[in-house]
N, C-alpha and C positions, 0 to 999 in steps of 0.2 A: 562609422565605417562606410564607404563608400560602396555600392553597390551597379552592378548592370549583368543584371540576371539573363540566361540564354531565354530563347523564343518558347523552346520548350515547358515551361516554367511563369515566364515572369508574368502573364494575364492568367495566369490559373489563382482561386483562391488561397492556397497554399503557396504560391511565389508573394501574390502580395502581401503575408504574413511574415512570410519568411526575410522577404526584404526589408520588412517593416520591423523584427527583433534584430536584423546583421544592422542595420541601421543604427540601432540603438549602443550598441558593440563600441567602445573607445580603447579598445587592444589596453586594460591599465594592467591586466594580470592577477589584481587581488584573486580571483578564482582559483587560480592553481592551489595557493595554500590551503583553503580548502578540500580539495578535490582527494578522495581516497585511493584511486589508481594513481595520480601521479605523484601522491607521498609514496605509495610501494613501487615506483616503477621509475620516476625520475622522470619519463620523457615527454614533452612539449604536446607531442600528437596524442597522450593520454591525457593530456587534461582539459577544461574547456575552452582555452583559450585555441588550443592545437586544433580539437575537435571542429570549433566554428571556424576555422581558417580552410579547414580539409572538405567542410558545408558548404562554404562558402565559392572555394572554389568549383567542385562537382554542380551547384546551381549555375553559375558562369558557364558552363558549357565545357570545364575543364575534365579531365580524365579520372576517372573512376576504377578501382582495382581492388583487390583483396585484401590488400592494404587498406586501403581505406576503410572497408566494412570490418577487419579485424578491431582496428580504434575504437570506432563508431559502436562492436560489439562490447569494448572493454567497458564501455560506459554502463556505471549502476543505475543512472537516472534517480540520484539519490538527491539532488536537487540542492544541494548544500550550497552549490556555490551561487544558484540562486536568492539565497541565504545573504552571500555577502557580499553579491553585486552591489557597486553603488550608484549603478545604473539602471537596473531594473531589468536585464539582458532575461527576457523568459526562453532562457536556453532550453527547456524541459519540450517546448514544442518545435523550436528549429531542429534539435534530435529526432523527432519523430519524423518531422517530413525528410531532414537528410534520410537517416536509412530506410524509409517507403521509395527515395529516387536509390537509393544503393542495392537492395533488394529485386528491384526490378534490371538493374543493368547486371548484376554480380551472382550469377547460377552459387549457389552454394554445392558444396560436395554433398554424397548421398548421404552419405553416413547424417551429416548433420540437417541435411531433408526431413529423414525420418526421424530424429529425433524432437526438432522440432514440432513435425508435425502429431506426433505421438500426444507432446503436450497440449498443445493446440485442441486437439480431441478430447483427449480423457482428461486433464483437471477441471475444465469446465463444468462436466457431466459429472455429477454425484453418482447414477445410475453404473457409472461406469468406472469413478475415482476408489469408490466405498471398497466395492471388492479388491479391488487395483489393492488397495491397501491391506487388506487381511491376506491377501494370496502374498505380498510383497512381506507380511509380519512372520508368515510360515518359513518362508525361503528368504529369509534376511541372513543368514551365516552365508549363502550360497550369492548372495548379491556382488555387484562390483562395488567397492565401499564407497562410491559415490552417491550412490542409489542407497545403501542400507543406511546413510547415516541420513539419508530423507524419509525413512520408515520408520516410524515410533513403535517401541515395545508395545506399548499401549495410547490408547488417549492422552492427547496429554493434558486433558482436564476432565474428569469422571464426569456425565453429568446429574444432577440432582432434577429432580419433579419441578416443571413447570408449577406454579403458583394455580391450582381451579380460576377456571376461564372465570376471569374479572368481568365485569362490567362500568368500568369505572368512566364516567361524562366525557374525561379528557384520553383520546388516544391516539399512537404513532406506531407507526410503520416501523418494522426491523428487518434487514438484508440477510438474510438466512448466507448468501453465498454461495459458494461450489465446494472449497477445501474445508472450511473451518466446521460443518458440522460433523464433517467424517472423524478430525485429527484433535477438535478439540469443543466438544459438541457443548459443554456447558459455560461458554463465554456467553449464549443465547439465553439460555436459561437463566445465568446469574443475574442478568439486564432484566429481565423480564420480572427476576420476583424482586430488584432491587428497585424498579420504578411501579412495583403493583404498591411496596410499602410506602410511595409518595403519590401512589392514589393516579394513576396513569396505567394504562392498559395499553401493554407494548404488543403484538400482533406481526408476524411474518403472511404479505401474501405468497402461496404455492407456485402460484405460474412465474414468480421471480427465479433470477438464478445468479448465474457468475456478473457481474460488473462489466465488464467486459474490458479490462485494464491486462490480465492474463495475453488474450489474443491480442488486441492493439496494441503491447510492446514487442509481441513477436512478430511484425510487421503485417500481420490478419486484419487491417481495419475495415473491410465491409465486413467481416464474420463480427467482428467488435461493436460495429455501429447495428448489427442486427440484434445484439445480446445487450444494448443499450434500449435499445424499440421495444424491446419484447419485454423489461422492466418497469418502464414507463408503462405499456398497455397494462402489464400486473397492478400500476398500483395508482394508476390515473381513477377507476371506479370511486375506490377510498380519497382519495386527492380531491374528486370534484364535486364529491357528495353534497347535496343540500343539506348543509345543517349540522353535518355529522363528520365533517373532511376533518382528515389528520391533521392534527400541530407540527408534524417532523417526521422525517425520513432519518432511522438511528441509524449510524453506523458503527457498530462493534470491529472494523478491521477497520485501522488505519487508512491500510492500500487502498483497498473499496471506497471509502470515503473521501480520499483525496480525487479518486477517479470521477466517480458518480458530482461530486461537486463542480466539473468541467461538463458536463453531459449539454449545459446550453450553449457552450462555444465548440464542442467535436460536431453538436447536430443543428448547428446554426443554420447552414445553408439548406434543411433539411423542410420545405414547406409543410408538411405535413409533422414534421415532431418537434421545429423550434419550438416553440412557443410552449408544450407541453414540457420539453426538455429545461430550457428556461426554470419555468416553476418547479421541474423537480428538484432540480440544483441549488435554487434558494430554500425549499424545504429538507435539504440535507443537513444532518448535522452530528459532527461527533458523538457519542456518548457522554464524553467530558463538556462537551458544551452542553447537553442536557441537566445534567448535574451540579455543573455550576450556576443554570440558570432559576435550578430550585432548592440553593442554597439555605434560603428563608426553611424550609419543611426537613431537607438532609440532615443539618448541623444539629437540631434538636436531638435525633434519631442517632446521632453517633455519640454525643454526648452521654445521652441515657446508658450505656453500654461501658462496662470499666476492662480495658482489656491490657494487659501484657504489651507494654513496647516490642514490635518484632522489627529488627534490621532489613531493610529490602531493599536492590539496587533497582532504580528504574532506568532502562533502555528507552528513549523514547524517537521512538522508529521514524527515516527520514519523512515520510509518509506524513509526518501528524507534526512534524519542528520545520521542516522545510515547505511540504508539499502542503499543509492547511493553513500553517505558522501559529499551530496553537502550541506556546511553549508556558511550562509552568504548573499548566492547568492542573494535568495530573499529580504532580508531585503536590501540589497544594492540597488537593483531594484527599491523596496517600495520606500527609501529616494530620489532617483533619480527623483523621479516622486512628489516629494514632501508632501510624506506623514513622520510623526512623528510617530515614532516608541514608544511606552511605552514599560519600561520593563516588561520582564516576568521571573520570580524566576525560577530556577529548570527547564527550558526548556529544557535539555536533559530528562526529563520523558515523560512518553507516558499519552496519553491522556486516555486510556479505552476501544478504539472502536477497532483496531486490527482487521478488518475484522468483521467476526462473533462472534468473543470475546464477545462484548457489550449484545450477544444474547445469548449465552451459559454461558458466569461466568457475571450475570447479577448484583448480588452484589459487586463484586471486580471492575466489569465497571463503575460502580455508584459512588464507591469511588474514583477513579481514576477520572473520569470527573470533578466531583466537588472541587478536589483538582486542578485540572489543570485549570477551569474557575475562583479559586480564585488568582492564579495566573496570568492568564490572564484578568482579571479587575481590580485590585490593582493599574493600572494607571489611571481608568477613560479612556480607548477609548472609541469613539464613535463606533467600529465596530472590529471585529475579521475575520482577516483573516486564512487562510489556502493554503494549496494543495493539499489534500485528500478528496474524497467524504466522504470516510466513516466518517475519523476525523470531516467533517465539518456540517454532519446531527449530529451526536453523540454531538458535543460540542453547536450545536440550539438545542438539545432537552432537555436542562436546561439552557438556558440562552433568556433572553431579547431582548438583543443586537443581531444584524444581523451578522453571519456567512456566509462570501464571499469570492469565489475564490480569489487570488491574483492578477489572471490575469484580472479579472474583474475590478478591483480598476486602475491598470495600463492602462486599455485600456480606462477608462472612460475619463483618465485624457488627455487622447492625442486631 
């Protein structure tokens, strides 16, 4: 695709990017069929093909509206169609820098100000999320059901006793996060006693916090590149240790993990935290990629164990098929451990939740869930897994059946 970016723009770091993916761009369309808004919507400017044309032209110095930013909002950023580019088009980042230039030209209304900014604030902050959520469990009948069907009756994973502080030679870092220890506090803990039993000492430092993925899709990105700095300082001491530096950075949230794994290309230009950001990104790494990589020690430990075939649908969140492209991994894991996989139709779609998607395109959320839980009950499991916080409150707050870590089902079984 031909480009000649305005002045405003084209010598900034972000124009030479951005020219450098429109470039890569051959208009073929494979994207569309992928794309979850323009299978429920039909229209051109909802898919990615429309979206980089409406980038493309606002970087040219073309005209910019509310139009625009509505599209540009419709996007899940579920990365799918990155997926089936056969070009390699990393749409995922020409979306951020289009709406940081939409953002700035395009005042938003108040109402959606403050909502925003509400988010902005309080998920990041446990101090501030935790209660948000107990006060929101009280007055849930009294909610708008937008909001109450984001409030869990309960946790939606009990949690169970961390494992007596291990000491074990080999040890990694785990992202505590901002939402997930409030809404589902024992996805931590299961990881924790599931790799103390492969003789790994999993560890969260304190002064860590939100990823910073939250803020930089709500177009926050110096609040986002500050909540990147400030993770890195948490866990550079452990990182650079003489003798004693961590093997991995876990991530138990998909999102987190797709995030955090960029942290050396967001903080590249950043003298003072490339290089640090760099090495944290290389020592990031799934859960599932931990686990597959100590296959040799796991397989024994699930063998030993004779348990009851359970049926379980996996959802496997854009986050960890698109956005890491680790596909497989878990369901290989699931079977290993002897659970029964039912199918699910159309699993490269995204589920609706996207973050704060589910909260802001609250009808497009709705329809996407319920197409994706009829997909994922269509076998009859008894139970839906996941690897996303967000996917797996989003997909409990219209279903029955229990939404559970992955790693939770694996660890029970050993």
């Amino acid at each position: 695709m031909q480009t000649n970016l305005a002045d405003f723009i084209k010598d900034t770091p972000e124009g030479r990017e951005a020219d450098a993916i429109l470039r890569t761009c051959v208009h073929c369309g494979f994207c569309t069929a992928t794309c979850p808004t323009y299978q429920l919507l039909g229209d051109e400017l909802d898919g990615p093909r429309g979206r980089i044309y409406q980038i493309k032209q606002m970087l040219e110095g073309g005209p910019v509206s509310e139009k625009t930013q509505l599209h540009l909002d419709r996007c899940l950023t579920c990365r799918s169609c990155e997926t089936t580019c056969p070009s390699g088009v990393k749409y995922h980042r020409l979306l951020d820098i289009g709406r940081k230039v939409v953002a700035e030209r395009v005042p938003r209304p108040l109402g959606q100000r403050l909502v925003r900014a509400a988010l902005k604030e309080a998920l990041p902050r446990p101090w501030i999320f935790r209660p948000a959520v107990a006060i929101g469990q009280m007055l849930r009948p009294l909610l708008p059901q937008v909001l109450a069907d984001k409030v869990p009756t309960a946790a939606v994973g009990q949690s169970r006793a961390w494992p007596e502080k291990s000491n074990h030679p080999r040890r990694m870092l785990v992202l505590a996060g901002c939402v997930q220890p409030g809404l589902a506090p024992n996805t931590n803990a299961a990881t924790v006693r599931l790799l103390d039993k492969l003789g790994i000492t999993l560890f969260e430092a304190p002064e860590a916090g939100c990823c910073g993925a939250l803020r930089f899709h709500l177009d926050a990105h110096e609040q986002a590149l500050d909540d990147m700095r400030r993770n890195i300082d948490a866990w550079w001491p452990h990182i650079a240790s003489a003798g004693s530096g961590v093997e991995a950075i876990v991530m138990t949230a998909s999102g987190c993990g797709a995030h955090v794994k960029e942290y050396g290309h967001l903080l590249q230009h950043d003298a003072a935290y490339a290089a640090k950001a760099a090495r944290v990104a290389e020592l990031t790494k799934d859960v599932a990629e931990i686990l597959v990589a100590e296959a040799d020690r796991l397989k024994p430990l699930l063998e030993a164990k004779k348990h009851s075939p359970v049926k379980i649908a996996f959802h496997s969140p854009c986050t960890l098929q698109h956005g890491q492209k680790i596909k497989g991994v878990v369901e290989d894991l699931l079977q290993a451990a002897g659970v029964e996989l039912t199918p699910v139709a159309d699993s490269h779609l995204c589920c609706g939740s996207a973050g704060t998607y589910s909260i802001l395109q609250p009808a497009l959320s709705k329809q996407l869930r319920d197409n994706k839980l009829a997909a994922l009950t269509a076998g009859s499991p008894a139970a839906i897994a996941t690897a996303n916080i967000g996917c797996q409150t989003h997909l409990q707050s219209g279903c029955s059946k229990p939404v559970r870590h992955w790693v939770e089902i694996i660890e029970e079984r050993l």
